[in-house]
C-alpha positions, 0 to 999 in steps of 0.5 A, a space after each residue: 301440391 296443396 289446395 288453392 285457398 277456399 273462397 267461401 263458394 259455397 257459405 249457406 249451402 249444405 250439401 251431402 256427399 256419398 262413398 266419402 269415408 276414407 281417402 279418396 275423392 269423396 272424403 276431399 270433396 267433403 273436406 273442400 266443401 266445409 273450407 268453401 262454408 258448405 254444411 255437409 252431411 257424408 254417407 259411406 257404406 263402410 260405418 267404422 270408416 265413416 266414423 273416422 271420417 266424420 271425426 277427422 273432418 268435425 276437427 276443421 274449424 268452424 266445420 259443420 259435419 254429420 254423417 249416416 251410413 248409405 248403401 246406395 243399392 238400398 233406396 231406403 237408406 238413400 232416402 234416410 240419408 237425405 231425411 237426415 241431411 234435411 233434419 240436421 240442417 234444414 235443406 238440401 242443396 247439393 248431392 254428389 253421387 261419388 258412390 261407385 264400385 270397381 274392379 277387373 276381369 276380363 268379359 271372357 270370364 266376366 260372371 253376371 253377378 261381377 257385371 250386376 254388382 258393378 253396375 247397381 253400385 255405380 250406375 243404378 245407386 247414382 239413378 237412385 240417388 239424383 232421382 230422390 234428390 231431384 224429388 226433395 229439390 222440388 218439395 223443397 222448392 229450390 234449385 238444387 244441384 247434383 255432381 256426379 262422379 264418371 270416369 275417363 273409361 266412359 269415354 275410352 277402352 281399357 281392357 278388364 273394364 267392361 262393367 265399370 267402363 258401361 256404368 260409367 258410360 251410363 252415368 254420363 247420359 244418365 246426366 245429360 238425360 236427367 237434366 233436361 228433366 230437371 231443368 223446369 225446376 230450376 235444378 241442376 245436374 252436371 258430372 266430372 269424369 276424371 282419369 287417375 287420382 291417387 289415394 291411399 285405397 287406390 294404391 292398395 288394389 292396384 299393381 304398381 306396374 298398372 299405376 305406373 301404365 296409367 302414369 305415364 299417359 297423363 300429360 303431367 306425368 302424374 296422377 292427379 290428387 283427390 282435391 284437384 278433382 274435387 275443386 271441379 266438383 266445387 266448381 259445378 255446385 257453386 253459383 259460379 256454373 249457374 248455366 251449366 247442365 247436363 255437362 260432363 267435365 273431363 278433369 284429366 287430359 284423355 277427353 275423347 
């Protein structure tokens, strides 16, 4: 499958994506949002890979592209990363915190620095990043957007998830909270919560029997691809979801 042709849904906007190096959902909703005329500004932790990134994505025509390395569990870094956005493209107005940490064990042998990692990256980076954004959306005056990342285990069971699965959890009332703070701005704040989307890194930390487990409970019968899920992400930066906040779009068929 490929995308669907852009529509220019987002020309004049400049938006700034974090966790966007590499393959997975973060690198396609930065490539999806310079096809819709977005100006984009992507973060990544991983500074050789954000390069690459950002060189990759520069070679789209007309793509106008910068990246700064972000750690999300650093609220100076994620402050720089939207200075840099602002200087290099004047304002902000999008953020999508696509930034999250996973991994599996069972809460049995579950350490505290396991639970504490997986929930400073996932949940407390996406705090740190719609409250800054949300501060800039008001300096700036404009009513600016966010699009946060969940996930289906926020809302189902699956054993060796118990940290990912309360961030992501989190992440969902963060957002319905979160927007009622901002909704006298004029700002919103939405999040998509998809199941399985393959990509390279996923494929690489995941057993072939476990992808083939999680396969076979999607109504296609396959995994989603990355662009799928960014086009909803589109979608709820774009002025076609101007009455949607506090949303959480399941892009998968395991709603609750």
């Amino acid at each position: 499958m490929t995308a669907p042709p852009a529509h220019g849904l987002l020309t004049g906007k400049t938006a700034v994506v974090t966790a966007a190096a590499g393959t997975g959902i973060g690198s396609a909703v930065a490539r999806q949002m310079l096809a819709e005329g977005a100006q984009v500004l992507i973060s990544d932790r991983h500074e050789r890979r954000l390069e690459a990134t950002r060189a990759e994505l520069a070679r789209l025509p007309g793509a106008q592209v910068e990246a700064v390395p972000c750690d999300v569990t650093d609220e100076a870094q994620v402050q720089r990363m939207l200075d840099a956005a602002t200087s290099a493209f004047g304002q902000v107005d999008v953020v999508v915190n696509n930034a999250g940490l996973g991994g599996t064990a069972s809460i049995l042998d579950m350490t505290d620095e396991q639970w504490h990692k997986v929930l400073d990256v996932t949940l407390t980076g996406t705090f740190r990043c719609t409250r800054a954004a949300v501060r800039l959306f008001r300096e700036q005056g404009n009513a600016g957007v966010v699009v946060n990342n969940a996930s289906v285990v926020g809302w189902r069971a699956q054993a060796g998830q118990a940290h990912y699965a309360a961030a992501k959890a989190g992440v969902m009332a963060l957002t319905r909270c979160a927007a009622m703070d901002a909704a006298s701005l004029g700002v919103r704040i939405n999040a998509v919560a998809p199941s399985l989307v393959m990509h390279e890194n996923l494929a690489k930390v995941t057993s072939e029997d476990l992808l083939t487990e999680l396969t076979g409970r999607e109504a296609f019968g396959r995994s989603a691809e990355p662009w799928e899920v960014a086009n909803a992400i589109i979608f709820l930066a774009s002025d076609y979801s101007t009455y949607l906040t506090g949303e959480v779009i399941s892009v998968s068929n395991q709603h609750p």
